[in-house]
C-alpha positions as CSV (number, residue, x, y, z in Angstrom):
1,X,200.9,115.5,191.7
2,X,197.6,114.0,192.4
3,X,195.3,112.1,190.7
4,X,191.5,111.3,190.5
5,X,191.4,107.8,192.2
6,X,193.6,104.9,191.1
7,X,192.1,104.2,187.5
8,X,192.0,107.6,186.0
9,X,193.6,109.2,182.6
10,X,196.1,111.8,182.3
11,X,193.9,114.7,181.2
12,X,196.2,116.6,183.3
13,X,200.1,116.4,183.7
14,X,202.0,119.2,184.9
15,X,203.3,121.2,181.6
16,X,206.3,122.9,181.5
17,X,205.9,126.4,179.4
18,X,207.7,127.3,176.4
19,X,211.4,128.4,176.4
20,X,213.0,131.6,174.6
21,X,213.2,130.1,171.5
22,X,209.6,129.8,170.9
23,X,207.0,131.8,170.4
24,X,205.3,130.7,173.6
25,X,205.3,132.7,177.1
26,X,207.6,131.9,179.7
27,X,206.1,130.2,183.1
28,X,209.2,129.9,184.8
29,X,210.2,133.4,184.7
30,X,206.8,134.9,184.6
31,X,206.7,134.1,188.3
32,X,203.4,133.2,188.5
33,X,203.4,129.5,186.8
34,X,203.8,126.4,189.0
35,X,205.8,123.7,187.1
36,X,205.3,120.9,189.5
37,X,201.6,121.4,189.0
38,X,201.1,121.1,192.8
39,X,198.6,118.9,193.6
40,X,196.1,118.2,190.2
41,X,193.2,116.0,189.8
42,X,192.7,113.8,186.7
43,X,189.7,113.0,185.2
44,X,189.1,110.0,182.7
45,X,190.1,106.8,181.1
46,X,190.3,103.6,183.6
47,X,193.8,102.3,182.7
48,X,193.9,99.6,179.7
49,X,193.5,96.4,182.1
50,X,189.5,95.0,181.6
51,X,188.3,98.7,180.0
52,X,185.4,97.8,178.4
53,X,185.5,94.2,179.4
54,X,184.5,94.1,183.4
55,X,183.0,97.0,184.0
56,X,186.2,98.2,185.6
57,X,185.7,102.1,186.8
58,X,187.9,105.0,187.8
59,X,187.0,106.2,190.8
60,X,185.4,109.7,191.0
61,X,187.5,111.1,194.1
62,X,190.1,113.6,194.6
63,X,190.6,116.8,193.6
64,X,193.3,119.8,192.8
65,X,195.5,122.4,194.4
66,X,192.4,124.6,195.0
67,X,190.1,121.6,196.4
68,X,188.7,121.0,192.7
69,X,187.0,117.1,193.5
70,X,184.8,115.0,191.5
71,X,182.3,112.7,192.6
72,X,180.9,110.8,189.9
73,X,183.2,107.2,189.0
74,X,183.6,106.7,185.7
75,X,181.4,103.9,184.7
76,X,182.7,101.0,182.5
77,X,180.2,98.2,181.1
78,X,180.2,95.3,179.4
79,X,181.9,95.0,176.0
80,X,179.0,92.8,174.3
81,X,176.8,95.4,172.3
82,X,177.7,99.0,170.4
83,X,174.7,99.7,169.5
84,X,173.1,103.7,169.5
85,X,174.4,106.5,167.8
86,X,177.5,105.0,168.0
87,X,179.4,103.1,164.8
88,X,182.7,100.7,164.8
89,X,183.9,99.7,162.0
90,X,185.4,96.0,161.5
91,X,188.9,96.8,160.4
92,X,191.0,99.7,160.4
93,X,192.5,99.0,156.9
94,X,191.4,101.8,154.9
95,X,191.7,102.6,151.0
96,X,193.6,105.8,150.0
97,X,196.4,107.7,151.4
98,X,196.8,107.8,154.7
99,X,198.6,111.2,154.2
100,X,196.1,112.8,152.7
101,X,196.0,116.4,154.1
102,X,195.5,119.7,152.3
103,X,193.7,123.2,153.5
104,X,191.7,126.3,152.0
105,X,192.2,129.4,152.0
106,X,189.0,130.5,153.6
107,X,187.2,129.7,156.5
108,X,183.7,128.1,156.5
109,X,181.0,130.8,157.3
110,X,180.0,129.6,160.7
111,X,176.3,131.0,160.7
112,X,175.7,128.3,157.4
113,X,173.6,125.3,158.5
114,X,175.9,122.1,159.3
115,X,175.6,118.4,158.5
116,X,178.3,116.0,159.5
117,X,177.2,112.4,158.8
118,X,179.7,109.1,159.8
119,X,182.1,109.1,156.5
120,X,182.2,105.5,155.0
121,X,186.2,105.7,156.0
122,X,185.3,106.1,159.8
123,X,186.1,103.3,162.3
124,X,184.3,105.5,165.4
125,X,182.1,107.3,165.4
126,X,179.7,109.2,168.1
127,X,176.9,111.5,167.2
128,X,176.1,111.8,171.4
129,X,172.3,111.1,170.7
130,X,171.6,108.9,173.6
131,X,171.5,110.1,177.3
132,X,173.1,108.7,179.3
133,X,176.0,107.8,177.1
134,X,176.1,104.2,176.5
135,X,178.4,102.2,179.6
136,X,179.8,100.3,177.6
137,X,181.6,102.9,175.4
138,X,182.2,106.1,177.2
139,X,183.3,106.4,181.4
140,X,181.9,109.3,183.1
141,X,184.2,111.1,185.6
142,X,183.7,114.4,187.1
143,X,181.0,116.3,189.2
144,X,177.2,115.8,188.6
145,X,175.9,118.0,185.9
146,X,179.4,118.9,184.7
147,X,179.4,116.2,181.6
148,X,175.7,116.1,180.2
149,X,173.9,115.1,176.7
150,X,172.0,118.2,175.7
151,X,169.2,117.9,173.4
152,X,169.4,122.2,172.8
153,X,172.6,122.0,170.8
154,X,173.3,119.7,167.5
155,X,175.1,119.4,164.5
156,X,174.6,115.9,162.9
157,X,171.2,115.3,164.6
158,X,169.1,116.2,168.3
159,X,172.4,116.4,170.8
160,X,175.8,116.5,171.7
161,X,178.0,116.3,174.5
162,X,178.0,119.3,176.8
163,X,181.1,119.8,179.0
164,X,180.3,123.1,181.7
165,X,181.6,124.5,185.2
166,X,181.9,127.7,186.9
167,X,180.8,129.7,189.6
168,X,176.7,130.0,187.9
169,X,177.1,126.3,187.7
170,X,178.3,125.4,191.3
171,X,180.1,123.1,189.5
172,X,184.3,122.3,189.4
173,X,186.7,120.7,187.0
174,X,188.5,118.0,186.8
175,X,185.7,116.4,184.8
176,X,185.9,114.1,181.5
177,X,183.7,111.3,179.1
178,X,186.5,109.0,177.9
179,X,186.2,106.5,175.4
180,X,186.5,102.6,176.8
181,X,186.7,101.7,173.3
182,X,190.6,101.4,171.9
183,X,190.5,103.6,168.4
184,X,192.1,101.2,165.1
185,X,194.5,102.9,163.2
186,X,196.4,101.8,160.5
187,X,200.4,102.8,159.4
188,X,200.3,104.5,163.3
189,X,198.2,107.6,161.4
190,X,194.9,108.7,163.0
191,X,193.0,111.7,161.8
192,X,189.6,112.6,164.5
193,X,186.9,115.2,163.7
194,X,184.9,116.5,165.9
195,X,182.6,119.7,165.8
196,X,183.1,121.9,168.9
197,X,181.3,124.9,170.2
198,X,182.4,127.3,172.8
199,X,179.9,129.3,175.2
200,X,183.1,131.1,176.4
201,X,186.2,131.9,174.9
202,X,188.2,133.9,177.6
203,X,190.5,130.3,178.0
204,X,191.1,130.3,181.6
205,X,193.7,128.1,183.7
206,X,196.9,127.3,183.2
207,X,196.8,124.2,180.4
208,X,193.4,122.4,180.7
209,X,193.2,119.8,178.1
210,X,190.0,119.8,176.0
211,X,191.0,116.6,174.2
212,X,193.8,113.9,175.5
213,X,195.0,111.0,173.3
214,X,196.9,108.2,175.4
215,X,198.4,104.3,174.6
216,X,196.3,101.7,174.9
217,X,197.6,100.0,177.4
218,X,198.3,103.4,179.5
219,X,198.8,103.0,183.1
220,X,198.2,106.2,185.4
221,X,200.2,104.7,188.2
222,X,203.5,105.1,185.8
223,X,202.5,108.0,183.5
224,X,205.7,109.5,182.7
225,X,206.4,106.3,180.9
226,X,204.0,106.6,178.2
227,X,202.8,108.8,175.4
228,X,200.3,111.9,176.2
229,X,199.2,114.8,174.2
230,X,196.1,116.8,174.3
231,X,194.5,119.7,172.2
232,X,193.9,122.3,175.1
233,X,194.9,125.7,175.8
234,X,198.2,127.4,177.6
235,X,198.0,130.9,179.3
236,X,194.7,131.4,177.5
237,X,195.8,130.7,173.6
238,X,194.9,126.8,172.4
239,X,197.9,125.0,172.4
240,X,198.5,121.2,172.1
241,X,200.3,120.1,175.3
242,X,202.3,117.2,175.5
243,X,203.5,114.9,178.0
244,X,205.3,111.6,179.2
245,X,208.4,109.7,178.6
246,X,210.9,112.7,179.1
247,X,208.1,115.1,177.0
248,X,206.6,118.2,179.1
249,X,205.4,121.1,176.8
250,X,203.2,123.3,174.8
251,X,202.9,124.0,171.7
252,X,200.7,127.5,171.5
253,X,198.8,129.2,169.0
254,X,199.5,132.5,169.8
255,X,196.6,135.4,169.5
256,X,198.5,139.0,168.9
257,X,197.6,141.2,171.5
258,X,195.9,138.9,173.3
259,X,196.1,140.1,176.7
260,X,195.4,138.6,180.8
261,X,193.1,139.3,183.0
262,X,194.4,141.8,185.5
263,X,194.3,139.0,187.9
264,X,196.5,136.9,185.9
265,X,196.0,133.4,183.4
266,X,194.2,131.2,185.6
267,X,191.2,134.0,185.2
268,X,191.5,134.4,181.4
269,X,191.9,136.4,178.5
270,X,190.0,139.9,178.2
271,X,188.5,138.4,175.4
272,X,185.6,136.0,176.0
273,X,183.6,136.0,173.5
274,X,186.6,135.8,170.9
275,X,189.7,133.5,170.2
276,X,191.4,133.9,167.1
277,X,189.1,134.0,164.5
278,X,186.5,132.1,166.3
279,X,183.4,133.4,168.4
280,X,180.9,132.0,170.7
281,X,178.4,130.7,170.0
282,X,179.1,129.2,166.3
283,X,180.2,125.0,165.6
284,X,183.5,124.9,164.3
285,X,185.1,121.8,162.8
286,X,188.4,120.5,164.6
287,X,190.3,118.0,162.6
288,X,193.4,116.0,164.0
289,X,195.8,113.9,162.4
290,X,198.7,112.0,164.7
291,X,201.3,110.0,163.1
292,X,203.4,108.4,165.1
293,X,205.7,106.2,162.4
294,X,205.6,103.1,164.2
295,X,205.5,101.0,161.5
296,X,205.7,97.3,162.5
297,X,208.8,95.5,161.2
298,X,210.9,96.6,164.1
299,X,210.2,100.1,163.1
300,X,209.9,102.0,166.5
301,X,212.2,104.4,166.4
302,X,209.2,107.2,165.9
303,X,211.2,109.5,163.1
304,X,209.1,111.7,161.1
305,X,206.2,111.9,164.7
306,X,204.0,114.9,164.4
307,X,200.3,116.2,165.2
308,X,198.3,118.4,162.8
309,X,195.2,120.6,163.5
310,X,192.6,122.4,161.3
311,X,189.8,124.1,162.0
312,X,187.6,124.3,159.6
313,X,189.7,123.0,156.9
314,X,192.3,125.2,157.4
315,X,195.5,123.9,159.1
316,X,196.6,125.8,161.9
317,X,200.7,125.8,161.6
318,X,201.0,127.1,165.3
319,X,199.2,123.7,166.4
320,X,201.5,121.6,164.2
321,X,203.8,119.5,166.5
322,X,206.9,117.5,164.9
323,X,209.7,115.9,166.6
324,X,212.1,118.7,165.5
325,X,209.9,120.7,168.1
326,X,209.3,118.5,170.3
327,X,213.0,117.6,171.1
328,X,214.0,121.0,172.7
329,X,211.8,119.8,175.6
330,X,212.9,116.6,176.1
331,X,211.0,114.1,173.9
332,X,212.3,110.7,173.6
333,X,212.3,108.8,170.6
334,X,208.9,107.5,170.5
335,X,206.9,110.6,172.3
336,X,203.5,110.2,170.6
337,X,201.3,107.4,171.9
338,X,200.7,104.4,169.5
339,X,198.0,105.4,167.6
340,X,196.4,101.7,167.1
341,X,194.3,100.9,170.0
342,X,194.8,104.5,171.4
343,X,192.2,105.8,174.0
344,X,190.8,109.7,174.1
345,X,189.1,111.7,176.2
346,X,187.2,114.7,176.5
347,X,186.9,116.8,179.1
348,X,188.6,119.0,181.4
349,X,191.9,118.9,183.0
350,X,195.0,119.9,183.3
351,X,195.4,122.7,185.9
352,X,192.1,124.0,185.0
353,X,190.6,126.9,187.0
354,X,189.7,126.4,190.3
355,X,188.1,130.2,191.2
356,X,185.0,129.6,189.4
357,X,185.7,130.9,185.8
358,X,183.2,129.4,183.1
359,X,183.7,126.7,181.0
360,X,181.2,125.6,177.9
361,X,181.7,123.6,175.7
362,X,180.0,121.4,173.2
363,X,181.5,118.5,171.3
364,X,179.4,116.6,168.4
365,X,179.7,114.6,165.1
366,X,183.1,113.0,166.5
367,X,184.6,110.1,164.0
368,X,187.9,108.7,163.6
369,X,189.9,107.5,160.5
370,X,193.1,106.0,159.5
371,X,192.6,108.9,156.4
372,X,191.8,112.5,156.3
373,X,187.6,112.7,157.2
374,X,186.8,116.6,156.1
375,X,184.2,118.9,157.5
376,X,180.9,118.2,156.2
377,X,179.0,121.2,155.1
């Protein structure tokens, strides 16, 4: 495998697919998967040494097994100064339950106006309103043009943050804006919402990752010996992929009938302007929570580790990631990252397409909590 310059995050690691047991597809027998991942490029974080302190930047080079580069560095900045659209919050201690959690049974009518403001239990938050993105909050990695503000598209005010490649584009992943600021989180439990939009939902590649969570003091020279795991997609159904420290797999929220292009995954599903219940064209409301039960007190052991997803207030139970999962592909103990001081990105990666297939999408209104946010509405 190789990676975007020296100073990059794991938004991609090679992902092994599901086995029998699962509900997933089988890469190794399907004959068409690589497992190795061949040679991938990474976009993102700069590793934890002086982010958001020096100015340190990942370099923009590289590229994948089809000659997918990037030429913009990721761009660091001083750490005096948060000002913008962005909000921190002093401490991470939070009043309530940190488990709080909870679904309905209904899904939000997505052509109903949104507002999604910072909630008062936020320690992040990022309503994408200045352009560029502020350096000393957000790196930049990727081609020009394919990680842009765009002042057409907006759900908590006049922006957001507009991810796009493809052949109409003349534009290639890998390609990512990644926080320099470490996220607090208190008990090792982090819920993030963020409003997303898709332009395209035919879900090409193999397992790009849409949104990568990581250790705070992650290095990408020795990433198999930390905690990764991304909301993305795998063989064109979302999926949260995980990786590092023994862990390589999916977890797949399987579409019935969902079916391939005749050319196979990496083109996508015959379905592009639906996934699931979702269409184009429409914000949707993507909640995580990670818990990773490092608790302090010499508490490391990671028992009771999962990651929860809803969309619109409802929980998606083929997203839900535990350890009792997670072990039939090799997790370790402690497989999820720790949570306090973690770093996330957004973007694309993973062994994304390389042919030209679109990719659109939109990310606004992103907070982070050490309790359960909601969907504004």
């Amino acid at each position: 495998m190789r990676v975007l310059g020296g100073l990059g995050v794991a938004l991609l690691v090679a992902c092994h697919a599901p086995d029998e047991q699962s509900s997933g597809p089988r890469a190794d027998t399907a004959g068409t998967a690589n497992l190795s991942g061949g040679a991938e490029g990474v976009a993102g974080h700069p590793s934890a040494g002086g982010v958001g302190r020096d100015g340190a930047a990942g370099s923009g080079s590289g590229g994948g097994s089809a000659g997918a580069g990037a030429g913009l560095a990721a761009s660091g900045g001083s750490s005096g100064g948060r000002g913008g659209d962005a909000a921190v919050a002093g401490t991470a201690n939070q009043a309530g339950s940190a488990g709080a959690g909870g679904s309905v049974s209904t899904a939000r009518d997505p052509s109903l106006p949104l507002t999604a403001t910072c909630p008062e239990q936020a320690v992040f938050c990022e309503s994408f309103e200045q352009d560029p993105l502020p350096a000393e909050r957000w790196g930049i990695a990727g081609m020009a043009g394919t990680v842009t503000i765009d002042a057409t598209q907006s759900v908590d005010g006049k922006s957001s943050l507009h991810l796009k490649s493809g052949s109409e584009y003349g534009l290639a992943p890998p390609f990512a804006a990644s926080l320099l600021t470490h996220i607090p989180a208190t008990g090792d439990r982090i819920y993030m919402r963020v409003y997303m939009r898709y332009g395209d939902l035919s879900l090409p590649g193999y397992h790009p990752n849409l949104i990568t969570v990581t250790d705070g003091n992650y290095d990408i020279a020795h990433w198999p010996d930390f905690s990764i795991w991304s909301f993305g997609w795998f063989w064109n159904d979302f999926s949260i992929n995980g990786f590092g420290r023994g862990l390589d797999g999916a977890k797949i929220w399987m579409e019935d009938g969902n079916r391939q292009q005749p050319g196979g995954f990496y083109l996508g599903d015959m379905t592009p302007a639906t996934e699931q219940w979702l269409k184009v064209d429409q914000w949707y409301c993507l909640e995580v929570m990670g818990f990773g039960a490092d608790l302090g007190n010499g508490n490391t052991q990671g028992d009771g580790e999962e990651v929860r997803v809803w969309i619109d207030e409802q929980e998606i139970a083929g997203l839900h990631a535990d350890d009792a999962y997670w072990k039939g592909y090799g997790a370790k103990e402690r497989w999820s990252p720790k949570y306090d001081g973690s770093l996330w990105s957004f973007g694309i990666g993973g062994q994304a397409p390389q042919n030209g297939q679109k990719i659109d999408i939109w990310y606004d209104a992103l907070a982070f909590s050490s309790e359960r946010i909601g969907c504004a509405k």
